[in-house]
N, C-alpha and C positions, 0 to 999 in steps of 0.2 A: 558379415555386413555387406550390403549390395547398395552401391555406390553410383548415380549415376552423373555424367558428367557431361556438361549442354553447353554447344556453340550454338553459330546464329544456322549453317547447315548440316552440323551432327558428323561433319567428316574429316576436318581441319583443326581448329584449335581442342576440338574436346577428344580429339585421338591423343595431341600433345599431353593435354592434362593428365588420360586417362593413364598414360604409359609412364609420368612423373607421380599421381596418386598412387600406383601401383609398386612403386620403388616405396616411394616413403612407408607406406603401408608395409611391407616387407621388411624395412629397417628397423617397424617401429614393433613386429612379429605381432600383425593385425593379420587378419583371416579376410578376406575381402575381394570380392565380384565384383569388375567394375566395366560396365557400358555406357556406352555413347549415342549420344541423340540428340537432334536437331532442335529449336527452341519450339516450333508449332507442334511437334510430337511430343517433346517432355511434359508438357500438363499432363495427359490422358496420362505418362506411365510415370509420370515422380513416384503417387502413392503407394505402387509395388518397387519402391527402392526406401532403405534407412538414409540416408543422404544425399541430396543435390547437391551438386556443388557447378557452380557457375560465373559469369562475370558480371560484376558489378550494372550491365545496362542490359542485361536482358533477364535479372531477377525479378522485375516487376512484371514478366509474362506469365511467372511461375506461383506468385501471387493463389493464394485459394489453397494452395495444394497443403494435407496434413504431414507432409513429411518435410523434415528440418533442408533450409535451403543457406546454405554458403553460401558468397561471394569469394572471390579468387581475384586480386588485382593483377596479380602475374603467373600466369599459367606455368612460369619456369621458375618459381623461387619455391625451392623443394623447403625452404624454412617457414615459405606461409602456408604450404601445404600441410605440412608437418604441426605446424601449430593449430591447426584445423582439426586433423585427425585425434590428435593427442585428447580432442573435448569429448570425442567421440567413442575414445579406445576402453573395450569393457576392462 
């Protein structure tokens, strides 16, 4: 699954998320590629990813895109991540 994960500059809070997505995903024995990218760049490339996953105020940028879009209110609670993934796990 290819996971991608969007702050407001693609190098800050979505490195945090990507490297807490990546544990849980591991925990949960998911298979999953996950990148990071900034909110004006993630439209063009959401739809070559199976999940967004982002924060609650810059999900409306992402808006349009065919591929399923998370919100994430706390980039560190590996339980909301976790309960995200879990929807997602084949």
């Amino acid at each position: 699954m290819d996971i991608l994960c969007v702050c407001g500059n693609g190098i800050g809070t979505s490195v945090l998320l990507k490297v807490n997505v990546e544990q849980v995903a591991s925990d949960l024995g998911m298979d999953v590629n996950v990148t990071t990218s900034d909110a004006g760049s993630a439209k063009g490339t959401a739809n070559m990813n199976d999940l967004v996953l982002t924060s609650p105020q810059l999900a409306p940028e992402l808006e349009g895109t065919t591929t399923p879009v998370e919100t994430v209110e706390n980039f560190m609670d590996t339980d909301e991540i976790k309960s995200i993934l879990e929807r997602y796990a084949d």
